[in-house]
C-alpha positions as CSV (number, residue, x, y, z in Angstrom):
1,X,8.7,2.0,8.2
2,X,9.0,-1.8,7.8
3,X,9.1,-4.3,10.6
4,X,11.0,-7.1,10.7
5,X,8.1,-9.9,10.2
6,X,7.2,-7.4,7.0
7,X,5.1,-5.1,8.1
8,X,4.9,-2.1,6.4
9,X,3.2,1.0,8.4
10,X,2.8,4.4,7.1
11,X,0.8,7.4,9.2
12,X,0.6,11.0,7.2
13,X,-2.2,13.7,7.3
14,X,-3.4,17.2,6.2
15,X,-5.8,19.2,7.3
16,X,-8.8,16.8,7.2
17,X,-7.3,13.3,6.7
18,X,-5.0,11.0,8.9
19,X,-3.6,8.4,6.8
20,X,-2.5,5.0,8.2
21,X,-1.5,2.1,6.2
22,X,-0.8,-1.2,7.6
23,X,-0.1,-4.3,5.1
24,X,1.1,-7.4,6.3
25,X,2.8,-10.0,3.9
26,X,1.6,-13.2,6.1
27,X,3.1,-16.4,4.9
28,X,3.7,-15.3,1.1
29,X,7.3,-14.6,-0.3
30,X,6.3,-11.3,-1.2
31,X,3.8,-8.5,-1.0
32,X,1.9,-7.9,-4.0
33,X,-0.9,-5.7,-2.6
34,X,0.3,-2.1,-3.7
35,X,-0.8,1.3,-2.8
36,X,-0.7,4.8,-3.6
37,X,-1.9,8.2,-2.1
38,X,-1.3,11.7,-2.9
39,X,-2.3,14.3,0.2
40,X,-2.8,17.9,-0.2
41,X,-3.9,20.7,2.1
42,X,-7.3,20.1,2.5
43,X,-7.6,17.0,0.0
44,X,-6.6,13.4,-0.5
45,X,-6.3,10.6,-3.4
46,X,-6.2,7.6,-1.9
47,X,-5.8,3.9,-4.5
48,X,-5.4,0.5,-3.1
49,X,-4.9,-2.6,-5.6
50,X,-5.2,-5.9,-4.2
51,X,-2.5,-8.9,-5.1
52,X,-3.0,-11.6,-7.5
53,X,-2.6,-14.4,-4.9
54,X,1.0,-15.2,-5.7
55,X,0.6,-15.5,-9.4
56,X,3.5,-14.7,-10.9
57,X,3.8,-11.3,-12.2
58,X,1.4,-9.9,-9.7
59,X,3.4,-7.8,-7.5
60,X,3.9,-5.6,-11.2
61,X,0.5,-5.6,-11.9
62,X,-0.6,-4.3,-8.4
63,X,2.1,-1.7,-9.1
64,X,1.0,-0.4,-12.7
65,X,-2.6,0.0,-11.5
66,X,-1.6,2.3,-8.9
67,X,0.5,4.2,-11.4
């Protein structure tokens, strides 16, 4: 679900885990934090990369670490 001030929210579980994700783009043009998760019955996989501060080319790099 994204917001209209670019919030992205995301809520998901199984049958130990509730997953929320909340990331906020604050004053930047974009988002370059990425994320990644993979829940299964009873297990989760959960990878967070951080930005690159608004250096160019750091939305794909956020993106191929996840990957």
């Amino acid at each position: 679900m994204l917001f209209e001030n670019g919030q992205q929210s995301i809520s998901e579980e199984n049958d130990v885990l509730t997953l929320s994700i909340i990331s906020l783009i604050g004053d930047r043009d974009e988002q370059q934090d990425s994320y990644g998760y993979k829940l299964k019955d009873r297990e989760g996989l959960i990878v967070i990369c951080d930005g690159m501060g608004g250096h160019r080319g750091g939305q794909m790099a956020g993106k191929c670490a996840v990957e």
